[in-house]
C-alpha positions in Angstrom: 94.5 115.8 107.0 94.2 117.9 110.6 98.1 117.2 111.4 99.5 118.2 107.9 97.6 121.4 107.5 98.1 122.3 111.4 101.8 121.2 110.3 101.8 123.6 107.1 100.9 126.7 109.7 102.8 125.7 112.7 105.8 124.2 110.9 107.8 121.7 112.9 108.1 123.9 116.1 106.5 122.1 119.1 105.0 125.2 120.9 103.0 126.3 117.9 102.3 122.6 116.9 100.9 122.3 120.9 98.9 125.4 120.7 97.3 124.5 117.3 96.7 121.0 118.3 94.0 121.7 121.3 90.5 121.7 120.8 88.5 123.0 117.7 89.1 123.0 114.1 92.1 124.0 112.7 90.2 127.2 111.3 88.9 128.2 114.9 92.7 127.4 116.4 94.1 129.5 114.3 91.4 132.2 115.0 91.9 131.9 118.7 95.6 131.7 119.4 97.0 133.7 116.3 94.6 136.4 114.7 93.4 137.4 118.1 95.1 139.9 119.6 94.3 138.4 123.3 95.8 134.9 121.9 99.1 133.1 122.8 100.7 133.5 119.1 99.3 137.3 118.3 102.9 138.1 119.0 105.3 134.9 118.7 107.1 136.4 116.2 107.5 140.0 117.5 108.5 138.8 120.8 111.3 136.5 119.1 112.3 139.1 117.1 112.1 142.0 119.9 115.3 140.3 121.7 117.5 140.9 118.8 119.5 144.0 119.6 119.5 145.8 116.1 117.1 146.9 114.2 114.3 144.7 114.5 112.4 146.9 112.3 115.1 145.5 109.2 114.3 142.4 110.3 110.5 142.5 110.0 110.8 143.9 106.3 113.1 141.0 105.6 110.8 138.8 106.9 107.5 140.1 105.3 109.3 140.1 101.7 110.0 136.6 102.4 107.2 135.4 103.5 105.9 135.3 99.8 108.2 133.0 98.8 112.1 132.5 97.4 113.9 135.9 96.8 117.8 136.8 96.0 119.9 139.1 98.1 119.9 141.2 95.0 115.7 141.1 95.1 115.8 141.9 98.9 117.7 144.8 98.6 115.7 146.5 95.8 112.2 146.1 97.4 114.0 146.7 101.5 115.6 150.0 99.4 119.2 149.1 101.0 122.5 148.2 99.4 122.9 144.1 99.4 126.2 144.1 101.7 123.7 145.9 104.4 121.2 142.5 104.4 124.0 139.9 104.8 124.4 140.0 108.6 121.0 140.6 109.3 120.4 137.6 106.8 122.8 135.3 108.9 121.5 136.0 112.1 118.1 135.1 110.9 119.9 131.9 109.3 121.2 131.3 112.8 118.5 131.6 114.5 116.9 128.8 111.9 114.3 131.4 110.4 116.0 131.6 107.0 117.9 129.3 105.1 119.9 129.8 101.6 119.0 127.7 98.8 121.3 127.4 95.5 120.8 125.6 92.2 122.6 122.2 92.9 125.2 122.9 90.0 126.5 126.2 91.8 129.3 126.9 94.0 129.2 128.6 97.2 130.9 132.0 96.6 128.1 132.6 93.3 125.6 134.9 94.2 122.5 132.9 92.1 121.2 131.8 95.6 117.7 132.8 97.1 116.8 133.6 100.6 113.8 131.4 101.8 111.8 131.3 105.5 112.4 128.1 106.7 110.2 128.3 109.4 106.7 127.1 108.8 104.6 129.3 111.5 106.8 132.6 110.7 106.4 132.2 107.0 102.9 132.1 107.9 102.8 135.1 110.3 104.2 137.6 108.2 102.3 136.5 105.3 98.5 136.6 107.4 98.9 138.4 110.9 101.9 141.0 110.7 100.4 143.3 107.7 96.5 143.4 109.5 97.4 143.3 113.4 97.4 146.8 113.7 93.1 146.1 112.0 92.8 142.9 114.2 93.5 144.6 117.2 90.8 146.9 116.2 88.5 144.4 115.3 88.1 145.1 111.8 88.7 143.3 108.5 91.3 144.7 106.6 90.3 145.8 102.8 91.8 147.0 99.7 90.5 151.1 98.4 87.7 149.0 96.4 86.2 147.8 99.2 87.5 144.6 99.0 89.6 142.2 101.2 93.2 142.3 100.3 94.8 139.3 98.1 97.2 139.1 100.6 94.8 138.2 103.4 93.9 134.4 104.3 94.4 132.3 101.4 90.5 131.0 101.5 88.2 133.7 102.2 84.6 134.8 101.8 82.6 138.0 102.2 83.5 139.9 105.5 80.8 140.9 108.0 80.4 144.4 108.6 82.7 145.3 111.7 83.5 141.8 114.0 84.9 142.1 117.4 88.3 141.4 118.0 89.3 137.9 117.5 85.3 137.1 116.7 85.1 138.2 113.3 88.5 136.8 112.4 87.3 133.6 111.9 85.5 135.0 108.5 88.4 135.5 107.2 89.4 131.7 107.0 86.0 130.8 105.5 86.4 129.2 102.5 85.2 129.9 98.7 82.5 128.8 98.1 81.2 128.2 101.5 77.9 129.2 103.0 79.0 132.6 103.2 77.8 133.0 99.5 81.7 133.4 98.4 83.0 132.2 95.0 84.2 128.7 94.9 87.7 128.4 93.3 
């Protein structure tokens, strides 16, 4: 069960497979090499990202809306606020780079426009889903929560109660807790 869930993070890339495959549990792995900020994977991404010459900042939006799943040019554009020509390089370079691919309904042809955008890449998709929206809070060493008081429902997937401010990279590993766990949170 270890190698498929290190495999749903990591995704088939063998540096993050390598560096989520040493010792520990997945959940303390993950802790130390991605969600703190003196980790070898805080950054992966960025770094990938920062070598691409324009507007990496277009890139990371793309990216983060992805991260959530399947989304048309058409949906990219409305929530990146930019006309839907603008996205198509920036899309292919990412689909060059193996980041993104383009899925279609099986019945379509390739010049209709009914196909969605997807990250194809396992530890990115993850990434801008749990680290990129709370580094700037991780680097600080605290949790990141909603107005309420509350963690975000964007945060880790599994989660319990946070403490009240962890270290950097500590208290991170509270946020992969799962419901229901000693913790006192809710089971599922």
């Amino acid at each position: 069960m270890d190698m498929i869930e290190r495999y749903a993070v990591a995704g088939g890339m063998s540096l993050y497979l390598d560096e989520l495959g040493r010792d520990g549990t997945l959940r303390q792995r993950v802790c130390a090499r991605v969600l703190d900020p003196r980790g070898p994977l805080f950054n992966g991404p960025r770094e990938v990202l920062e070598e691409e010459p324009r507007s990496p900042g277009v890139y990371y939006s793309l990216l983060e809306e992805l991260s959530s799943g399947r989304k048309s040019l058409a949906d990219l554009a409305a929530a990146l606020g930019r006309r839907t020509p603008d996205l198509q390089g920036y899309l292919r370079t990412l689909r060059g780079m193996r980041v993104v691919d383009r899925h279609a309904p099986v019945t379509a042809r390739e010049d209709e426009r009914n196909h969605r955008w997807e990250l194809s890449d396992g530890f990115m998709r993850f990434w801008f889903r749990f680290v990129f929206p709370f580094q700037e809070d991780l680097k600080t060493g605290s949790l990141p929560e909603s107005s309420s008081g509350r963690r975000s429902s964007r945060n880790l997937p599994t989660t319990s109660h946070p403490p009240s401010r962890p270290s950097a990279g500590s208290g991170c590993c509270v946020l992969a807790e799962p419901r229901g766990s000693a913790h006192g949170g809710a089971t599922r």
